[in-house]
C-alpha positions in Angstrom: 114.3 -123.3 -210.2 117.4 -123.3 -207.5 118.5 -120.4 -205.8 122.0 -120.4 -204.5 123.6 -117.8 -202.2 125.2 -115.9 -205.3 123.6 -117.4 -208.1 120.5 -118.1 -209.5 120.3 -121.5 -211.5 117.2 -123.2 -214.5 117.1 -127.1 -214.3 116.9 -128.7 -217.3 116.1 -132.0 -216.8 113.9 -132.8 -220.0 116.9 -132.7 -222.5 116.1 -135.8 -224.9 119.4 -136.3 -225.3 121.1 -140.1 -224.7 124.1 -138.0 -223.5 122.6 -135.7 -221.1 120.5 -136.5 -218.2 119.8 -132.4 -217.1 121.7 -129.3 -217.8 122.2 -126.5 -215.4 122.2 -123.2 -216.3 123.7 -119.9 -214.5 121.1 -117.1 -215.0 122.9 -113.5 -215.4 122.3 -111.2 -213.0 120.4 -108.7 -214.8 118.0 -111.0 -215.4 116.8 -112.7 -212.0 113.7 -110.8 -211.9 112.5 -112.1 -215.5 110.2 -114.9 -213.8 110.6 -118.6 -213.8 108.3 -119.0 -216.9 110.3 -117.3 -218.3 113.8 -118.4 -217.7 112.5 -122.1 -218.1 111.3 -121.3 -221.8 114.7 -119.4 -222.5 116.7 -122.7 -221.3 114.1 -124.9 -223.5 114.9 -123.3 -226.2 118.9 -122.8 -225.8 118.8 -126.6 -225.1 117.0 -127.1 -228.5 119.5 -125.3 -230.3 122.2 -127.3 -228.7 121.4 -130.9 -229.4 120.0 -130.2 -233.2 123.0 -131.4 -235.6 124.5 -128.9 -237.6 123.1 -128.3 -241.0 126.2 -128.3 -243.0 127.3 -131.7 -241.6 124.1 -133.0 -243.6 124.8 -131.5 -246.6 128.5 -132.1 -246.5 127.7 -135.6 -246.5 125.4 -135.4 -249.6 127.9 -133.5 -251.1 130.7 -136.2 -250.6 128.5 -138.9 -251.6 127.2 -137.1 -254.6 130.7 -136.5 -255.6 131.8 -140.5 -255.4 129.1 -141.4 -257.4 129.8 -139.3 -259.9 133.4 -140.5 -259.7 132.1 -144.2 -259.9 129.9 -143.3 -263.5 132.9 -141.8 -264.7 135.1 -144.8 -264.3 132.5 -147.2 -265.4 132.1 -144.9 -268.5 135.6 -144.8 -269.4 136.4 -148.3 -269.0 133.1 -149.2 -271.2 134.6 -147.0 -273.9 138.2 -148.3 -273.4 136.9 -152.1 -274.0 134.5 -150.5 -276.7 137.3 -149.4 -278.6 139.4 -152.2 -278.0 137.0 -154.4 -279.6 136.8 -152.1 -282.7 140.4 -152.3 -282.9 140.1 -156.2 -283.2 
């Protein structure tokens, strides 16, 4: 942990990112005498939380792919008909 004049600052420096090599964070006031423990295992987590994608990108992405597959079946069934019916028709 840093301590600055003003401030108090947590090192992250773990962040298993390929983006990030450490993030700093600003502790509050109100919470300087919490312990370092402490404040490390708060940053952990909050850095955690940060670098986990979003869940509805996942599923948005099923969602589309679902979608143009079912898009795809219903072209290939309509044009198997269509030729169907053309060679009735002949």
């Amino acid at each position: 942990m840093l301590k600055g004049v003003n401030r108090q600052v947590v090192e992250v420096s773990q962040t298993e990112s390929v983006y990030f090599e450490r993030i700093l964070f600003f502790v509050k006031p109100e919470y300087y005498g919490l312990g370092e423990a402490k404040l490390k295992e708060k940053a952990s987590a909050c850095v955690g939380e940060t670098l986990r994608p979003p869940q509805a990108k996942k599923e948005k992405k099923f969602r589309k792919g679902l979608a143009m597959g079912l898009s795809a079946a219903g072209g290939a069934a309509v044009t198997a008909l269509a030729a169907f019916l053309m060679q009735l028709a002949a």
